[in-house]
C-alpha positions as CSV (number, residue, x, y, z in Angstrom):
1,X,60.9,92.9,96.2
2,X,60.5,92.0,99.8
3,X,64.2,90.8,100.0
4,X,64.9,94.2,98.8
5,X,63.5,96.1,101.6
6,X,64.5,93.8,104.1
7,X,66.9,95.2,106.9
8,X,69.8,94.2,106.8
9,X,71.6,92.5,109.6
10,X,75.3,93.2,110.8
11,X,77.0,91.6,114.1
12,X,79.3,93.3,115.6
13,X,82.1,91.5,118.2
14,X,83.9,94.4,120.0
15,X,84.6,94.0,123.4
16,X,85.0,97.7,124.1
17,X,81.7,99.1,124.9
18,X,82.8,103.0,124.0
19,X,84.6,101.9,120.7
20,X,81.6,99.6,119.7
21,X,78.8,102.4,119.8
22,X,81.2,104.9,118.0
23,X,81.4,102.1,115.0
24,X,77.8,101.7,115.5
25,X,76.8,105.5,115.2
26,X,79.3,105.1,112.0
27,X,76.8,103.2,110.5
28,X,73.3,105.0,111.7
29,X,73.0,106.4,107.8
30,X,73.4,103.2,106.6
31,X,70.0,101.8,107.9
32,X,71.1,98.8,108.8
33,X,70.2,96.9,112.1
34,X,74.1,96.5,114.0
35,X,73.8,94.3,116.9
36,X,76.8,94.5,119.5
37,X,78.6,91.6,121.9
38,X,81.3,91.4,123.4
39,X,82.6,88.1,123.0
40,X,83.0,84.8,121.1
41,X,80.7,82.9,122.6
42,X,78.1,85.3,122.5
43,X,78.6,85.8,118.7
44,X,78.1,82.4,118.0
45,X,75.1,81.7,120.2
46,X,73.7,85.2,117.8
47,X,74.5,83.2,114.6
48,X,72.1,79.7,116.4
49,X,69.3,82.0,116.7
50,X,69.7,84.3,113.2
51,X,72.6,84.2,110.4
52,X,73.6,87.9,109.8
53,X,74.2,89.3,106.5
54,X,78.0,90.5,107.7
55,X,80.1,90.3,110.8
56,X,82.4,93.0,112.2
57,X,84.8,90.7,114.2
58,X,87.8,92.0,116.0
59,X,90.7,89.9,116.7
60,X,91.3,90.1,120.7
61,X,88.1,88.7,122.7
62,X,88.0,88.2,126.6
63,X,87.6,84.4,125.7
64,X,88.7,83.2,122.3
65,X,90.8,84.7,119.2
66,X,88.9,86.4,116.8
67,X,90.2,83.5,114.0
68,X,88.3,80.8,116.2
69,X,85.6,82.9,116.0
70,X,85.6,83.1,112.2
71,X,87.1,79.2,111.7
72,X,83.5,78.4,113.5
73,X,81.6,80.8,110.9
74,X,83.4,79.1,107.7
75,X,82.8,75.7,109.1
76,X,79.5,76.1,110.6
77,X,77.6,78.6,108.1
78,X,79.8,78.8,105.1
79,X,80.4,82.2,103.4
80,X,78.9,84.8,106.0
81,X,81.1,88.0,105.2
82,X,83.3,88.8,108.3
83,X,85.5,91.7,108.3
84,X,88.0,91.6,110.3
85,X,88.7,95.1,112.9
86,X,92.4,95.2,114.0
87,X,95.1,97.1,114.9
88,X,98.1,98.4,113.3
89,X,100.3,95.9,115.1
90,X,98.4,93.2,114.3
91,X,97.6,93.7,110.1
92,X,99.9,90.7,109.3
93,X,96.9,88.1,111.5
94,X,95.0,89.9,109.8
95,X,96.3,89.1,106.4
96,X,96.2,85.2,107.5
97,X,92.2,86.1,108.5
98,X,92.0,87.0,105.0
99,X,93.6,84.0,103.8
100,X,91.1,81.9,106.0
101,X,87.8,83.5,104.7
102,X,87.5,86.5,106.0
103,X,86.2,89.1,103.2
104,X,88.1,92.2,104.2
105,X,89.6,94.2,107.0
106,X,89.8,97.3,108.6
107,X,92.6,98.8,110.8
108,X,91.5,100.9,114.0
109,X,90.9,103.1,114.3
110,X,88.8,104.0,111.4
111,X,87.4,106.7,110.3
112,X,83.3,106.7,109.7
113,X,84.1,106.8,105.7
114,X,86.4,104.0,105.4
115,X,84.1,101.8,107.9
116,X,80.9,102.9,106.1
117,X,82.3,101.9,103.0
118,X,84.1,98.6,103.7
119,X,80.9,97.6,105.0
120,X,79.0,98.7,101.9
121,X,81.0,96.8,99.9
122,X,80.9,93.7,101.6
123,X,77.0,93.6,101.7
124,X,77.4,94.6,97.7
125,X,80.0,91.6,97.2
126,X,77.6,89.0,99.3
127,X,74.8,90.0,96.8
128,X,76.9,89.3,93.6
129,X,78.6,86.2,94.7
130,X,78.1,84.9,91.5
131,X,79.5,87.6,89.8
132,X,83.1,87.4,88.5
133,X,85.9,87.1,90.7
134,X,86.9,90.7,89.4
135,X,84.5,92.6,90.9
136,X,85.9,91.7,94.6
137,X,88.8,94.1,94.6
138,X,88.3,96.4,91.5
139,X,89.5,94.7,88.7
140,X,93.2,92.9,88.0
141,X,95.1,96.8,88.1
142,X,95.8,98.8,91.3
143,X,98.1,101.7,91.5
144,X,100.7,100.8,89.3
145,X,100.5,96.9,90.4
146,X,99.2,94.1,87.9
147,X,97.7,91.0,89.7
148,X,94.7,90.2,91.8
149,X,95.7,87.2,93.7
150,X,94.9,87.0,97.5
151,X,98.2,88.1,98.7
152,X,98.2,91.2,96.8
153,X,94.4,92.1,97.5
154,X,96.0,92.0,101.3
155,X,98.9,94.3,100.1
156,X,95.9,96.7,98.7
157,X,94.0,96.8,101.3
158,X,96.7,97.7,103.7
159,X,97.8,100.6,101.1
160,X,94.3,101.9,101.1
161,X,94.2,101.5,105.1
162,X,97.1,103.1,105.8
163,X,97.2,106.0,102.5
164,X,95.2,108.5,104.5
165,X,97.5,108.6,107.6
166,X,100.9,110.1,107.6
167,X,102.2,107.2,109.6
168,X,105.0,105.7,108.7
169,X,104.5,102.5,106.7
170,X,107.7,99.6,106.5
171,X,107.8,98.0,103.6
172,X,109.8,94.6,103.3
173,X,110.2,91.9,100.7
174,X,112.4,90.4,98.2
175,X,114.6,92.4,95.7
176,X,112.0,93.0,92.8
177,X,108.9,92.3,94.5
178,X,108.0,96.1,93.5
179,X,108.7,98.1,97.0
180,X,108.7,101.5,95.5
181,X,105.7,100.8,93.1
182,X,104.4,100.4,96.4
183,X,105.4,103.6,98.1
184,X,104.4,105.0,94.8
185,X,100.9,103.3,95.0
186,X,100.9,104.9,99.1
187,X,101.7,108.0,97.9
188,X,99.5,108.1,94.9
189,X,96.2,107.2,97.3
190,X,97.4,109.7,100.0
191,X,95.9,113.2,100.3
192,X,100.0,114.4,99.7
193,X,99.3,113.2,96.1
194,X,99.6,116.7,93.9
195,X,102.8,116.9,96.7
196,X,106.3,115.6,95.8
197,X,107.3,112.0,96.3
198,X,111.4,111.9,96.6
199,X,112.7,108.8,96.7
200,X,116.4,107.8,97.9
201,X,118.1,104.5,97.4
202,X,119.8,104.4,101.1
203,X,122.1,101.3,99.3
204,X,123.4,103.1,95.7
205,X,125.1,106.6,97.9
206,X,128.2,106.2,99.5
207,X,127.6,107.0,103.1
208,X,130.4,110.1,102.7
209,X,127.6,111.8,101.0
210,X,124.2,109.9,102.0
211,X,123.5,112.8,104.7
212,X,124.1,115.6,102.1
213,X,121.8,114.2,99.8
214,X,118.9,113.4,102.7
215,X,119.5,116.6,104.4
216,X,121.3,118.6,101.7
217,X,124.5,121.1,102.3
218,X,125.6,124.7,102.2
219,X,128.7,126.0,100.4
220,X,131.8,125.1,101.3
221,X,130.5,122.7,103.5
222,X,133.4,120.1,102.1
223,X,135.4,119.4,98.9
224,X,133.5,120.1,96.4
225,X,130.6,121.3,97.9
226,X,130.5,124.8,95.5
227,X,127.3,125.7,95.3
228,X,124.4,125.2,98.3
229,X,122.2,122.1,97.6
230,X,118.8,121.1,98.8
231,X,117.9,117.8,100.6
232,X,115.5,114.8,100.0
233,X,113.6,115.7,102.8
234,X,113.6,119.7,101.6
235,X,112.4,118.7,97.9
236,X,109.6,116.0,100.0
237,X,108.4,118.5,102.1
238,X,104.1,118.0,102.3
239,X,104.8,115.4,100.3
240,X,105.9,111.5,100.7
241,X,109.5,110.3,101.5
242,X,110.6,107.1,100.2
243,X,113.9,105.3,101.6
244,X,114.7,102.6,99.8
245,X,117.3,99.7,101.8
246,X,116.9,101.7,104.7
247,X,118.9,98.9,106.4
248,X,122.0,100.0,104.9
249,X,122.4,103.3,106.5
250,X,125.1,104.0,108.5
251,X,124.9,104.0,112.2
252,X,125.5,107.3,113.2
253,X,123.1,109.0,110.3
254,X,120.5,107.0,111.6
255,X,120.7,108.9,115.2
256,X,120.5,111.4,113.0
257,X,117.4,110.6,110.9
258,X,115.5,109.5,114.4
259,X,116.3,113.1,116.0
260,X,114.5,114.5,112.1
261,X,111.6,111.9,112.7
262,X,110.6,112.9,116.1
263,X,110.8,116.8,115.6
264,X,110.7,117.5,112.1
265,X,113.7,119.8,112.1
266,X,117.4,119.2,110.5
267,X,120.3,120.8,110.0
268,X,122.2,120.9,106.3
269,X,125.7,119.6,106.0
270,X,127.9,122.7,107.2
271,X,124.8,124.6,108.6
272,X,124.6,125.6,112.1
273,X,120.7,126.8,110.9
274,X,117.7,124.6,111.3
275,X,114.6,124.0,109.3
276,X,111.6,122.1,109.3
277,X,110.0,120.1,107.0
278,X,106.5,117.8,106.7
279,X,107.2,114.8,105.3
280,X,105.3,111.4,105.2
281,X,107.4,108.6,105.6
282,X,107.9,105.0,103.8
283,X,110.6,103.0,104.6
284,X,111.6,99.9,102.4
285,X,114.1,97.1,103.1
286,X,114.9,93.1,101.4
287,X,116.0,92.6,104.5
288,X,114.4,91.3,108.3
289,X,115.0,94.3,110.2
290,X,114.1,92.8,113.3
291,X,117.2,90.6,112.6
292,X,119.3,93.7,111.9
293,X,118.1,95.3,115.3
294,X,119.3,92.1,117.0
295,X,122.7,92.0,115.4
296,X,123.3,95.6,115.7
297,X,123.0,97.3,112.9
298,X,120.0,99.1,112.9
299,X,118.7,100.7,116.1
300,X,116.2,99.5,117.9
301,X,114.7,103.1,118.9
302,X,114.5,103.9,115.7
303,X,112.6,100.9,114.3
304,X,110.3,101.5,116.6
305,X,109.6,104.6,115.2
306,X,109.7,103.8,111.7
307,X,108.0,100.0,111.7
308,X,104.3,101.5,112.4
309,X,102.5,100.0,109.7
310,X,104.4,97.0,107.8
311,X,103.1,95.6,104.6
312,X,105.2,92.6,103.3
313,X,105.3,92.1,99.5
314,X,105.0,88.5,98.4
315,X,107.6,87.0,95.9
316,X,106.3,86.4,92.7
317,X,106.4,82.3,93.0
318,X,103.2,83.0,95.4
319,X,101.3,85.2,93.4
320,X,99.9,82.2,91.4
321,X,98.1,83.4,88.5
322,X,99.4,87.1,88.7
323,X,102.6,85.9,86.7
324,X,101.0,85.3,83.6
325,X,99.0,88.7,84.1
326,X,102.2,90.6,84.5
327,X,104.3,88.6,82.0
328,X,101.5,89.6,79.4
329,X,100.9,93.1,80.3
330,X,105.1,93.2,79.8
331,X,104.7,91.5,76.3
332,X,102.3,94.4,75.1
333,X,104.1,97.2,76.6
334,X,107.8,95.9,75.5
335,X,106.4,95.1,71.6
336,X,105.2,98.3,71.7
337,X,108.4,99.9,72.5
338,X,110.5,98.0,70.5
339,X,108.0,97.8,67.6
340,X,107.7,94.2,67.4
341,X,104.3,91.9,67.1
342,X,104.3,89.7,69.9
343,X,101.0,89.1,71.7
344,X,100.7,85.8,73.0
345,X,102.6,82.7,74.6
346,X,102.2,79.5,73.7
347,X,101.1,76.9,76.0
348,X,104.8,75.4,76.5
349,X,106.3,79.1,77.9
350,X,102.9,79.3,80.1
351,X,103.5,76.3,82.3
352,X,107.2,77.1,82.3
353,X,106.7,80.7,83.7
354,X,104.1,78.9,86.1
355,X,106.7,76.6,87.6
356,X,109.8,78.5,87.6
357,X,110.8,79.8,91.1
358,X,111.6,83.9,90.3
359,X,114.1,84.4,92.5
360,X,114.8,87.8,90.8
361,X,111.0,88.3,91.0
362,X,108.9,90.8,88.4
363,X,112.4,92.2,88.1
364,X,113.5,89.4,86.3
365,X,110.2,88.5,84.5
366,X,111.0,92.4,83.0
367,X,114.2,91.6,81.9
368,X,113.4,87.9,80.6
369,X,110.4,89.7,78.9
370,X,112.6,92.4,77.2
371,X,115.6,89.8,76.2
372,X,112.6,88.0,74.5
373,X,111.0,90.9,72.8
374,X,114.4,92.4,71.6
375,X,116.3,88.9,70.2
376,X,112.9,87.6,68.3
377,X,109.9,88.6,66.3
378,X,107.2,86.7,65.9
379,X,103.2,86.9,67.1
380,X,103.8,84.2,69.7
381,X,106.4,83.5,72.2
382,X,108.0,80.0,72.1
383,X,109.9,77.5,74.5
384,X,113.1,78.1,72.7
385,X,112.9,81.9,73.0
386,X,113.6,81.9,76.3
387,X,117.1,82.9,77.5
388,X,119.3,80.0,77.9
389,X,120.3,80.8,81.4
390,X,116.5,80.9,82.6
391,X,116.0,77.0,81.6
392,X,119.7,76.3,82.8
393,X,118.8,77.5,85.8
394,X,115.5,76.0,85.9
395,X,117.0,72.6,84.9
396,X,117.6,71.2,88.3
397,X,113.7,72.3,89.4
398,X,112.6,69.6,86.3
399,X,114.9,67.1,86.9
400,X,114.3,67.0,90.6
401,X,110.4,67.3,90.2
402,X,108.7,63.3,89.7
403,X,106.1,63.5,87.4
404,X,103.9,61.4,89.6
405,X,103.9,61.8,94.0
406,X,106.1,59.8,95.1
407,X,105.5,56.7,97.8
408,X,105.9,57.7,101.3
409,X,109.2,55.9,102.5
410,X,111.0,56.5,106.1
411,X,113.3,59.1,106.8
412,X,117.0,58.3,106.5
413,X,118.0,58.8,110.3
414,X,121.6,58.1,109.9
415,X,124.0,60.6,108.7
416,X,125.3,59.8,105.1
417,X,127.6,62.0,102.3
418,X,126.7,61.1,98.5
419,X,129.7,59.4,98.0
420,X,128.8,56.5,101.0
421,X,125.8,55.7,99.4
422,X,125.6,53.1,96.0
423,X,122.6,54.0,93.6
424,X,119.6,52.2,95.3
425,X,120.3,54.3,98.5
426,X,120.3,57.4,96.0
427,X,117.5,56.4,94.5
428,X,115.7,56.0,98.4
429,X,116.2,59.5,99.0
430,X,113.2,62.0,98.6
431,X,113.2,65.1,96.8
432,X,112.5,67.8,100.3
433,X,109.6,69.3,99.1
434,X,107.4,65.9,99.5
435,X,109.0,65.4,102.9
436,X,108.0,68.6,103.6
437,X,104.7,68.3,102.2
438,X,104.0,65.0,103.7
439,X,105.0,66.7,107.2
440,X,102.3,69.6,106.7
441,X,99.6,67.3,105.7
442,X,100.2,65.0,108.8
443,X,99.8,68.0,111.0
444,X,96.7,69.3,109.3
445,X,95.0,66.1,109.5
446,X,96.4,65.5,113.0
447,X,94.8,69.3,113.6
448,X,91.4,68.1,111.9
449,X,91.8,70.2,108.8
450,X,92.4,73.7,110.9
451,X,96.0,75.1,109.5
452,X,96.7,77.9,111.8
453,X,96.5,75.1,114.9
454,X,98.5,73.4,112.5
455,X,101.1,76.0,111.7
456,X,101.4,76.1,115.6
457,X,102.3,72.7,115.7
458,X,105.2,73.2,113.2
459,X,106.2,76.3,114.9
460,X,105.6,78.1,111.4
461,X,104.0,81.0,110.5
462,X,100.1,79.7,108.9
463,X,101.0,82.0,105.5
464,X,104.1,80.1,105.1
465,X,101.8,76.6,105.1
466,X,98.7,78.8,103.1
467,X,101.5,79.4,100.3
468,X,102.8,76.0,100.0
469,X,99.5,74.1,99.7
470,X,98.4,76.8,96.8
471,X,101.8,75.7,95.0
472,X,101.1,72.0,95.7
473,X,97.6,72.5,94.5
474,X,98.9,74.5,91.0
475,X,101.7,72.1,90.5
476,X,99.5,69.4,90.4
477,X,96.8,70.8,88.8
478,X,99.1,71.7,86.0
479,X,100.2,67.7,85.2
């Protein structure tokens, strides 16, 4: 009972004074005791004389990074919860603070709800630690998404960040990673949500008629043009805009869609009349398109305007567990349509889907999942179900893969083609994916376990290290 009445205690490293008693004031209802600092060190000399129950730590100090801060916390006081405060520009840090221990995180600024209840939530989660790993972010379903590994609970927390606004959010990732499930999912948790979302594949049009269907045309306005049409952003307006591969617009459109983005108005195919519209936008692209800027075929004023908040989709291959989630959700809902009984995979199929790469992502998973569910009928689904092409293609992966790690042995320095070498030297070569693993671990330990100092080291990005060690780990904890 005494615990239970106790005050509880939340730190607070902001370094701007004005911004740090607004967030404070935030939290007056919730009764809790908020003390302020403004940097680092003075956090961490807080933590020697009392351990809070939750830290509100923001990335840019005057005298350290807001992830030393919180790689001190995890090593010197285990599992404080620390939500991170950040801005737009920097959610994808953010998403690597996530990936280092940090609970949750916020994007400023915020508004008192979304503070007051982030840090409700995170005082609820440190109570029921012990709880199931469900209750952290609302069970395994989320706006149209299946999966709850740490990759996606970044993804949701940036959708329910960002929902609210009408800023633009970028979406990028890998064809069938789920991009407009995602616009859907900002859309559906926006306040535009009884409001129309119109969605338009920038890649299927030809760009003859890609500016009459974004801004629509009157009649007569060319061949064919009989009747007077409405646009995509007419039929979105209060609602939610979704261009999908915006990349592939053509040039001069896009001068076009920047002058629609920065006053609202347009002008139909063949009109001479202007109108104005409110549309959210979300942009989506399988492309970089900083790299597109660069080689000049997007422009750069206008990915300024449109990049405001990105969120990055992982591929499937790094959403661990979630593939079996989504595989089985698919099973139900497939045997369902097609009236079959299927409801389970053996073990055989399980590692299989675990291993294999996706390069077509859920996409293909849906269609490997259909093929399955349409060719066979059974209660289970088998090894030799699978589509023939999916284990040719898979073939190399098994062959390639030792079934124990393999002796560290020197690089080959010289240059050699297969046909120089006899079958010993063959046999000396490594697969690349122990080099490369042998090459992380040596800069980890050479960094004294801490993997963002690491990633520096390797001049890679610490998600791109975070994602191969969680492979490593599931590969070999699969054998």
């Amino acid at each position: 009972m005494e615990s239970k009445s106790k005050q509880r205690q939340v730190l607070m490293v902001e370094d701007t004074a004005s911004v740090a008693a607004l967030y404070k004031s935030y939290l007056n209802p919730l009764g809790l005791q908020v003390d302020i600092v403004g940097t680092g060190q003075e956090a961490l000399d807080m933590f020697k004389a009392a351990v809070p129950d939750l830290v509100l730590l923001d990335l840019r100090l005057p005298d350290m990074t807001g992830m030393q801060v919180l790689e001190s916390v995890r090593r010197d006081y285990g599992n404080v919860p620390v939500v991170i405060m950040t801005a737009h520009g920097s959610i994808d840090v953010a998403v690597e603070a996530m990936r280092y221990g940090a609970q949750d995180f916020l994007i400023k600024p915020c508004e008192a709800d979304r503070l007051r209840i982030t840090v409700n939530n995170a005082l609820k989660q440190e109570q029921k630690e012990d709880k199931t790993p469900e209750s952290k972010q609302g069970g395994a379903q989320y706006q149209g998404f299946i999966g709850n590994s740490l990759p996606m609970q970044a993804v949701y927390r940036v959708i329910e960040s960002a929902a609210a606004s009408k800023a633009t959010v970028f979406i990028t990732g890998e064809s069938g990673t789920g991009k407009e499930v995602c616009a859907e999912a900002i859309h559906a948790a926006s306040p535009r949500n009884d409001k129309p979302f119109v969605a338009l594949n920038c890649a299927a049009i030809p760009k003859e008629l890609i500016e009459s269907e974004l801004f629509g045309h009157v009649k007569g306005a060319f061949t064919g043009a009989s009747t007077e049409r409405q646009g995509a952003v007419e039929l979105a307006d209060n609602g939610t805009l979704f261009l999908d591969e915006l990349c592939e617009m053509d040039l001069d459109l896009q001068s076009k869609l920047l002058r629609f983005i920065q006053t609202g108005t347009y002008q139909k195919v063949g009109s001479s009349k202007t109108q104005t519209v409110d549309v959210r936008f979300v942009c989506a692209t399988n492309r970089d398109p900083w790299v597109e800027v660069q080689e000049g075929r997007f422009r750069e004023d206008l990915y300024y305007r449109l990049h405001v908040i990105p969120v990055t989709l992982p591929p499937l291959r790094e959403r661990g567990d979630d593939v079996i989630e989504i595989a089985h959700a698919l099973l139900a809902l497939m045997s369902l349509e097609e009236g079959k009984n299927f409801s389970r995979f053996d073990n055989q199929v399980t590692n299989f889907f675990n291993q294999y790469q996706w390069p077509g992502n859920v996409r293909e998973l849906q269609n490997v999942i259909r093929n399955i569910v349409v060719l066979n009928d059974n209660d289970e689904v088998t090894i030799d179900m699978l589509p023939p092409q999916l284990k040719q293609r898979n073939g190399a992966e098994i062959a390639s893969t030792p079934s124990e790690p393999a002796v560290s042995k020197p690089a080959v320095s010289q240059s050699v083609t297969p046909s120089s070498m006899g079958g010993d030297e063959r046999q000396a070569i490594e697969p690349l994916w122990i080099v490369e693993k042998r090459a992380i671990q040596a800069a980890i330990d050479a960094c004294n376990g801490n993997i963002p100092r690491a990633a520096g080291l390797l001049e890679v990005s610490p998600s791109t290290i975070y994602r191969k060690l969680q492979t490593w780990q599931e590969v070999t904890g699969s054998k």
